[in-house]
C-alpha positions, 0 to 999 in steps of 0.5 A: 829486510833486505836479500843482499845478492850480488845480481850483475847489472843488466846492461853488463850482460844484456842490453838494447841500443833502443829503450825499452828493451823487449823480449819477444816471440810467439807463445809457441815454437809451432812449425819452423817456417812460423818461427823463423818468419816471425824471428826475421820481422823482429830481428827489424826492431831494434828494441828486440834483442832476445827471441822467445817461443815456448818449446815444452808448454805446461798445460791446465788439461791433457791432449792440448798442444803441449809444444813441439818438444826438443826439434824446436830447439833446433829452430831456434838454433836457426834464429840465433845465426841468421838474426843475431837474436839472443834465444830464451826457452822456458824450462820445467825439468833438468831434462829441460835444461840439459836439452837446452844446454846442448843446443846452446840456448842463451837465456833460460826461463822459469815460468809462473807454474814452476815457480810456485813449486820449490822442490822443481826449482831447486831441481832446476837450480841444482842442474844449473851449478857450475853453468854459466848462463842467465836465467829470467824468473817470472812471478809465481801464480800465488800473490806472494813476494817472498816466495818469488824472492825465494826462487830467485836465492835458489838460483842465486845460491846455485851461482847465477848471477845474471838474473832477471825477474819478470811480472806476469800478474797473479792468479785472482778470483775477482772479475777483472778485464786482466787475465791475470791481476797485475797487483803491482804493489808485489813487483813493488816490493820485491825491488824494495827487497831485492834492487838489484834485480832488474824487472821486466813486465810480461803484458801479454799474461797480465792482459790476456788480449791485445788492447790492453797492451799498450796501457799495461806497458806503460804502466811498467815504464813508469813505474821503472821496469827495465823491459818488457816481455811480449808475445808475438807471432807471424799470425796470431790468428792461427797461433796454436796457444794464445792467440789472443794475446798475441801481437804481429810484428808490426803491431809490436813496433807501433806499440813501441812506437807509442810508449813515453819513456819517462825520466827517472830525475829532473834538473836542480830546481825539480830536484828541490821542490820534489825534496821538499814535498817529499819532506812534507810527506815525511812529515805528514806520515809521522803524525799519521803513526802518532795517531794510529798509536794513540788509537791503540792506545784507546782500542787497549782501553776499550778491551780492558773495560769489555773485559771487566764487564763481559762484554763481546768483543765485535760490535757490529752496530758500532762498526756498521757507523763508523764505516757510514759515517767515515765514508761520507766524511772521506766523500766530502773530502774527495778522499777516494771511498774505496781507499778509505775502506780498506784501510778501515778494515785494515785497522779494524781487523787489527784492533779486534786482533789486539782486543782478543788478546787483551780479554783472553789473556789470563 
């Protein structure tokens, strides 16, 4: 199911004479000379249209640097008149929100910590009725598209309608050379859900260090995000939160430099032999729905008859066989193992679901 927002277009309200668009600054608002000289270097790149700096910082422990507090607000007030650069805070608190109001902040941003939380967003959103100002909206932590989605309606509901959703990764207890797992199946399906809404990637939180930028933005690009958010400061080296995700100006620009901007279509003749491979996906996949059907079908059977002889449930011999045996057939295919896998255990946790259905019903 669908949300029907009426979200306004992205490039009714904000736009680039350069693709992509990008937001971007430092992690932190850290003293006024780094703001501003870091400002001065990205208003020379047309892509950047929007100046970012963290003023209040959440932090995981206590006595870290915090941000500097509403005297950077006043920075970015600075930004804004001697770069043109549209300015974006992030906020926690309607407190937050009011100081931003007053010292005519462009763009507000929920981040990833708030956005978990639905009591302090609808707080946020219930201080914003009224306002007319657009609001970027990053990905929770959790791995959760409908609680994204949630903030969002919040918001929404309040009378936004300039909207932007960012992908900054999720929280994830595997090892990966990601700080935070991009998982983009999830930014996936909420622009299934929501297309009106039009996603930005944040590489910086998903990479957590420098040399991975580059192929994560690219992967954003590709998969038709409409911008990217980056971190960026004068001296990384000396940046009081984040430092190793955070680009120089001018490693910004070559970045950008290096991006393929792929289109979205091709001429008539691409047209028609995508549409009809397409086709035969289409088809391909209703024989695949046939198929898992007539495997229920047998897996109700096979649960009748444990049932009629009192027989357990889970077989591990059995399930230890097909996954050797469906692996190695999967290995002379060239159908990836690992894809096979999971797909294996998806329909066998549902088959053991359907099972204990059938032998405890009474």
């Amino acid at each position: 199911m669908t949300s029907d927002l009426n979200i306004l277009p992205l490039d009714s309200w904000l736009s680039s004479e350069k693709e992509p668009l990008i937001i971007a600054g430092p992690c932190s608002a850290e003293t006024e000379i780094q703001v501003m000289e870091t400002a001065l270097a990205l208003a020379n790149i047309p892509n950047v249209k929007v100046f970012r700096a963290g003023i209040w910082k959440p932090r995981t422990r206590p006595k870290l640097f915090e941000g500097v507090g509403s005297i950077g607000l006043q920075w970015l007030k600075r930004v804004k008149e001697e770069t043109g650069l549209l300015t974006t805070v992030e906020v926690a608190t309607p407190e937050h929100v009011e100081e931003c109001l007053k010292n005519n902040i462009d763009i507000l941003w929920i981040g990833a910590r708030t956005a978990v939380n639905p009591f302090s967003v609808q707080e946020i959103a219930d201080s914003l009725k009224g306002v007319d100002i657009p609001v970027i909206i990053k990905n929770p932590v959790n791995p959760d598209v409908q609680l994204w989605l949630g903030v969002i309606e919040r918001f929404y509901q309040a009378g936004i309608n300039k909207i932007i959703a960012v992908h900054r990764g999720f929280y994830d207890f595997e090892n990966s050379p990601y700080r935070n797992a991009p998982i983009w199946e999830i930014p996936i399906e909420l622009k299934r859900l929501c297309p009106q809404v039009p996603i930005f990637c944040d590489p910086s939180h998903i990479a957590g260090r420098t040399d991975l930028l580059s192929e994560i933005s690219q992967k954003a690009l590709d998969l038709e995000m409409s911008g990217l958010m980056i971190e960026t400061h004068c001296n990384p080296a000396k940046a009081l939160t984040d430092a190793k995700q955070q680009l120089t100006p001018a490693q910004l620009n070559d970045l950008i430099g290096h991006l393929v901007l792929r289109k979205s279509t091709g001429n008539i003749e691409f047209q028609n032999k995508l549409e009809e491979l397409r086709s035969e996906i289409d088809c391909i996949d209703k024989d695949l729905i046939n198929i898992l059907s007539k495997r229920m079908s047998v897996v109700e059977e096979i649960a009748k008859y444990k049932k009629e002889n009192d027989i357990t449930i889970l077989q591990i011999k059995r399930w230890t066989n097909i996954i050797n045996n469906r692996l190695k057939e999967a290995e002379s295919k060239g159908l990836n193992q690992e894809f096979l896998l999971k797909l294996l255990q998806l329909v066998h946790k549902y088959s053991i679901q359907l099972q204990n259905e059938i032998i405890n019903k009474d």
